[in-house]
Structures are given as structure tokens and as C-alpha cells.
N, C-alpha and C positions, 0 to 999 in steps of 0.2 A: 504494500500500500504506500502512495507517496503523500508526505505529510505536507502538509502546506506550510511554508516557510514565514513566520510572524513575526511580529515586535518590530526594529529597529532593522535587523537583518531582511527583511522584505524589499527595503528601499535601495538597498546597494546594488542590483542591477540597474536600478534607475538612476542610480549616482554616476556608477561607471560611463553610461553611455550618456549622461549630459554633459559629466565635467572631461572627461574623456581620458580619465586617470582612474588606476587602482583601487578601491576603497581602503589597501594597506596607508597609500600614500596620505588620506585624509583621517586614516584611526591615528595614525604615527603625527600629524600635526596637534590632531585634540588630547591625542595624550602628553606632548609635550607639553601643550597648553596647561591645560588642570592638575599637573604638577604644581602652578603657580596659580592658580587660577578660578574661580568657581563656574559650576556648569554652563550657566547663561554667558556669559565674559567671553569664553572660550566658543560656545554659536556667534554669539558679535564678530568673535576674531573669523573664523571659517565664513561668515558674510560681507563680511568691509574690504576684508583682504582678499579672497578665494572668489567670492561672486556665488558663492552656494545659496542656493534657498532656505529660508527659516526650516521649513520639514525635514532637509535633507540634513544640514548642520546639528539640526536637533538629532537626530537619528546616530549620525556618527559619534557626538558625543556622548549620548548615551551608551552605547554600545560600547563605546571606549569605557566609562567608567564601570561599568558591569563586568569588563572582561578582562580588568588589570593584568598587567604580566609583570 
């Protein structure tokens, strides 16, 4: 059975094919971000700097902070 893919991970095929990079390459921004930063701060920085959408920046940060390494 193929499970349908949710949360925050749904959106990273849609990220890949607008921003036209990686979704590694935008986890590895927000998580350098939020080292110093809080969760909103770090959306601002992925939309003022990156040109990402609110849903998408939201999504990657999130994901980032759920899946620390």
C-alpha cells in the first residue's frame, strides 16, 4: 500500500521544482538559521533572501526543526 506522504514533507516536490534546488540545500540554510534564531526569523530569512513563499519557508523550517541532526 502506498502511504500518502504529509506534514511539511509533502511540499518539497513543490519546492524542488519552483526554487529549482535541492530541498537538502534549503533544510541546511534553516538549520543554520535556528541555531541562532527563532522559527519565524528564520521563514523571514528563506523569504527576503531566497524568494521562497510563506508555505514553502514554513514547511522547510519546520521540518528542519523536527529532524535535528
Amino acid at each position: 500500500m502506498n502511504a500518502r506522504v504529509q506534514g511539511p514533507e509533502s511540499y518539497f516536490p513543490s519546492i524542488e521544482k519552483t526554487y529549482g534546488k535541492p530541498v537538502d540545500h534549503w533544510l541546511a540554510i534553516a538549520r543554520d538559521g535556528l541555531k541562532s534564531q527563532p522559527h519565524m526569523s528564520v521563514v523571514a530569512l528563506l523569504k527576503s533572501d531566497h524568494g521562497l513563499g510563506h508555505g514553502h519557508a514554513n514547511a522547510i523550517v519546520a521540518h528542519a526543526k523536527a529532524h535535528k541532526e
